[in-house]
C-alpha positions as CSV (number, residue, x, y, z in Angstrom):
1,X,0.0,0.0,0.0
2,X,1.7,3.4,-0.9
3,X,0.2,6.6,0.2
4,X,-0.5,9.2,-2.8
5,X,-1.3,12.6,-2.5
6,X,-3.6,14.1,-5.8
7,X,-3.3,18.2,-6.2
8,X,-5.7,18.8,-8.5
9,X,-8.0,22.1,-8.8
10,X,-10.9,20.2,-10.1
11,X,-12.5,18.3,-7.0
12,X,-14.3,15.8,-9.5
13,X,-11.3,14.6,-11.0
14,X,-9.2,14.5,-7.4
15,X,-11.8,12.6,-6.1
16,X,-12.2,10.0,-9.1
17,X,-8.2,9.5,-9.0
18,X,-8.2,9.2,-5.7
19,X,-11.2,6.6,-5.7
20,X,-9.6,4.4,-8.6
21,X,-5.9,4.4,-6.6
22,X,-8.0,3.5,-2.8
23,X,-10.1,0.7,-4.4
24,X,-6.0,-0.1,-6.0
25,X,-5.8,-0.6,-2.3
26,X,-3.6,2.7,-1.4
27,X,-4.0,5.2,0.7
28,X,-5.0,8.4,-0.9
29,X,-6.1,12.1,-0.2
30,X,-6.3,15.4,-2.4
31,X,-5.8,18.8,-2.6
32,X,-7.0,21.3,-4.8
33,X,-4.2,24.2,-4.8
34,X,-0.3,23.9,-4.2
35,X,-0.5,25.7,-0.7
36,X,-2.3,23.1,0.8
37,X,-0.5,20.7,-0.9
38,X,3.1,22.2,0.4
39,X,1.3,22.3,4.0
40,X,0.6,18.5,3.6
41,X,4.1,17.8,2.4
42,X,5.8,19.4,5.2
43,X,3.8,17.3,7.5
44,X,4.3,13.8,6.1
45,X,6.0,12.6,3.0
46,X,3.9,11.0,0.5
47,X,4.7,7.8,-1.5
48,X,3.8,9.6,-4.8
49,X,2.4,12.8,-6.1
50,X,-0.3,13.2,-8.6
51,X,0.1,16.5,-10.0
52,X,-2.1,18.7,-12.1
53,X,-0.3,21.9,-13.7
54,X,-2.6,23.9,-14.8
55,X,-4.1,25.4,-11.9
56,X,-5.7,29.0,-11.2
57,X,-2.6,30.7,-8.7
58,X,0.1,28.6,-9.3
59,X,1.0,25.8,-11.5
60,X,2.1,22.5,-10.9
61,X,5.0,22.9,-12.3
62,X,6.1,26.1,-10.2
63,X,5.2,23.7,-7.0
64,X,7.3,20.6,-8.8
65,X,10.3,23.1,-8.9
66,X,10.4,24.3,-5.5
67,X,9.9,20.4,-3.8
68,X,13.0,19.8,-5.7
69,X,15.1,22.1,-3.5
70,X,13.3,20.6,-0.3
71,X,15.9,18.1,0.8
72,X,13.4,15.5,2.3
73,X,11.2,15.6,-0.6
74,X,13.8,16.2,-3.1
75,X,13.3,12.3,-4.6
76,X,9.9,12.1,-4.2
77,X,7.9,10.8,-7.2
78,X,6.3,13.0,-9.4
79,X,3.3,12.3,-12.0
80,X,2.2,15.1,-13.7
81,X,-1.5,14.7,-14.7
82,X,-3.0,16.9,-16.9
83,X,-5.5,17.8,-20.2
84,X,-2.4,19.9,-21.9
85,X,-2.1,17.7,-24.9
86,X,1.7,19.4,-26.2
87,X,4.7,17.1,-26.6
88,X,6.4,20.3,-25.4
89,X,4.4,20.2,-22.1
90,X,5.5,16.3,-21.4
91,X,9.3,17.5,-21.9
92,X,9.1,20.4,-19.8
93,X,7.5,18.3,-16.7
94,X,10.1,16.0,-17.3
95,X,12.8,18.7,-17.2
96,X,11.1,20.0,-13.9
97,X,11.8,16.6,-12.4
98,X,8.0,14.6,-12.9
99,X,8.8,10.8,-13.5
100,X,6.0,10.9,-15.9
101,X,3.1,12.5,-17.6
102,X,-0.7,10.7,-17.7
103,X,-3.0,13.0,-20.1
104,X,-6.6,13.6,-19.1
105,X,-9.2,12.6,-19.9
106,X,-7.7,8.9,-18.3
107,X,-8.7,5.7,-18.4
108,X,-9.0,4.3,-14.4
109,X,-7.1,1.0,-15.7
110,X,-4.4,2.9,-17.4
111,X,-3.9,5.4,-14.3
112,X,-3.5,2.8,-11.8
113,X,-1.3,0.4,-13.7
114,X,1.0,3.6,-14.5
115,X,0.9,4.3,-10.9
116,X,1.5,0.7,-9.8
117,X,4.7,1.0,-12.8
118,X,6.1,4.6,-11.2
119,X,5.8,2.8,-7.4
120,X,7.1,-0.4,-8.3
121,X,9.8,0.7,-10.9
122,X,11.2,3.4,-7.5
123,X,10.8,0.7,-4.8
124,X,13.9,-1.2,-6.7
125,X,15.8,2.3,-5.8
126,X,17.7,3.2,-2.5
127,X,15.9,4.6,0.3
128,X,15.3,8.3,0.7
129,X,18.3,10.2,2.3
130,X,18.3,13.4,2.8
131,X,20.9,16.2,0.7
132,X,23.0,16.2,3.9
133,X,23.2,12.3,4.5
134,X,24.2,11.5,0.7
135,X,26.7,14.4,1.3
136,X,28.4,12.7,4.3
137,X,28.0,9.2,2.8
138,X,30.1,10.5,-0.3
139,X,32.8,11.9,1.5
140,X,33.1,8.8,3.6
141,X,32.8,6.4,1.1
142,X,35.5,8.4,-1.4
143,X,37.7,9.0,0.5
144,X,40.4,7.2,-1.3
145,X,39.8,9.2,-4.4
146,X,40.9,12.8,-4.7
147,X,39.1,15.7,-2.9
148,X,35.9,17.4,-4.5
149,X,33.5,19.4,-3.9
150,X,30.1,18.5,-2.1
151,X,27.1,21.1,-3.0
152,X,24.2,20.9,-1.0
């Protein structure tokens, strides 16, 4: 069971997602705007984000930007979902950091088998560490090799 957070301005289409992924048999909530979404985030860390971008205030993508600089959300998973149809939007989420893209209007099979794909495809990853442990683990572990620098 993961636990997935939806941020989507259009309560009918949070709540479908998030009915489709808890009958998957995960734990889910939504939001519909990215302040209540950065609120959640700072209290506990999801599993992975469905993200819509375009949003009245700010977009998705502004929010997908700043999480990366949070160092214990940094690496979380990111799934942009969204009705922009342009090849050029999918690159730019991708840029951004999203692990993905899912077009709506979706189809509740193909959503949760692309979710189940993005959860299963990071569980064969390392565990979350934060900027400052990966830091410290590389200077311990590279010792041997000659100096660099660490940015954090």
């Amino acid at each position: 069971m993961a636990h997935i957070l939806v941020i989507d301005d259009d309560e009918i289409v949070a709540e479908l997602a998030s009915e489709i992924l808890i009958s998957e048999g995960h734990a889910c909530g939504w939001v519909t705007n990215t302040q209540d979404a950065e609120r959640l985030l700072q209290w506990r860390r999801p599993d992975l984000l469905l993200l819509d971008d375009n949003m009245p205030g700010e977009t998705g993508t502004a929010l997908l930007r700043r999480l990366r600089q949070f160092p214990q959300i940094y690496d979380l998973p990111v799934i942009m979902f969204t009705a922009a149809r342009s090849h050029g939007d999918e690159r730019r989420a991708r840029f951004n950091g999203a692990q993905d893209y899912v077009r709506k209007p979706f189809d509740p099979k193909f959503l949760a088998w692309w979710l189940e794909e993005t959860l299963r495809y990071r569980a064969q990853r390392p565990k979350h560490r934060s900027l400052e442990e990966l830091a410290e683990f590389q200077l311990h572990h590279h010792a041997e090799a000659k100096p660099r620098q660490v940015f954090i």
